[in-house]
N, C-alpha and C positions, 0 to 999 in steps of 0.2 A: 504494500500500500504506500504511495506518493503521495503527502500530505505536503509538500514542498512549497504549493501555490497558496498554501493556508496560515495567515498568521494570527493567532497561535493553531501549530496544529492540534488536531483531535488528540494525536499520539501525546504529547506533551502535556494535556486538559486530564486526560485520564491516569498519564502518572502522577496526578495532582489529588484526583479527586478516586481513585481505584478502577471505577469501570465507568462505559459509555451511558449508561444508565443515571449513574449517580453526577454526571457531567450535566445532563438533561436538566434530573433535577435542581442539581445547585443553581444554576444558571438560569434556569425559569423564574424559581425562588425569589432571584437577585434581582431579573427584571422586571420582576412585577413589584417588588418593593421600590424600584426604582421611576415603576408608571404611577404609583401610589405616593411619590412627593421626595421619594431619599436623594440624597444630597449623590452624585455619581463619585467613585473614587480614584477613578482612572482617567487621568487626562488622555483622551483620543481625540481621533476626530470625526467623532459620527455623533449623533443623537439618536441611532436606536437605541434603545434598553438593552435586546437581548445580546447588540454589539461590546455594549460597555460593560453588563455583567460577565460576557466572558473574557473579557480584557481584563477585569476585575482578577475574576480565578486564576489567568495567568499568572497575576503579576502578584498574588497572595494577598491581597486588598483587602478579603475580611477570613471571617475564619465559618468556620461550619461544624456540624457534628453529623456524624453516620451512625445508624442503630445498625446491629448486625438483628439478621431475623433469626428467631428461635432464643433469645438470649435476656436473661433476666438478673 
């Protein structure tokens, strides 16, 4: 897989966050908090949400938690 033309790539997003799943999620999370009035914390240059929340994750801009399932 050539993620070359992507920046950040997928590959890079997921050894962040574990799998492509939890990339989804995080990044969704991010920009809807971000459609909903949050302050962005990654100087880009876009005004999508979903562009900045995963420039966000990139760049380690907030933090997050993962439940593992089954675990108590």
């Amino acid at each position: 897989m050539n993620n070359s033309m992507i920046s950040p790539s997928i590959v890079d997003l997921v050894k962040k966050a574990g799998d492509r799943y939890s990339v989804v999620v995080i990044t969704s999370k991010r920009a809807r908090q971000i459609i909903g009035g949050a302050k962005p914390l990654a100087d880009i240059d876009s005004n999508k949400p979903l562009t900045i929340a995963i420039n966000e994750l990139d760049q380690g801009k907030f933090g997050y938690e993962t439940i593992k399932e089954g675990s108590k």
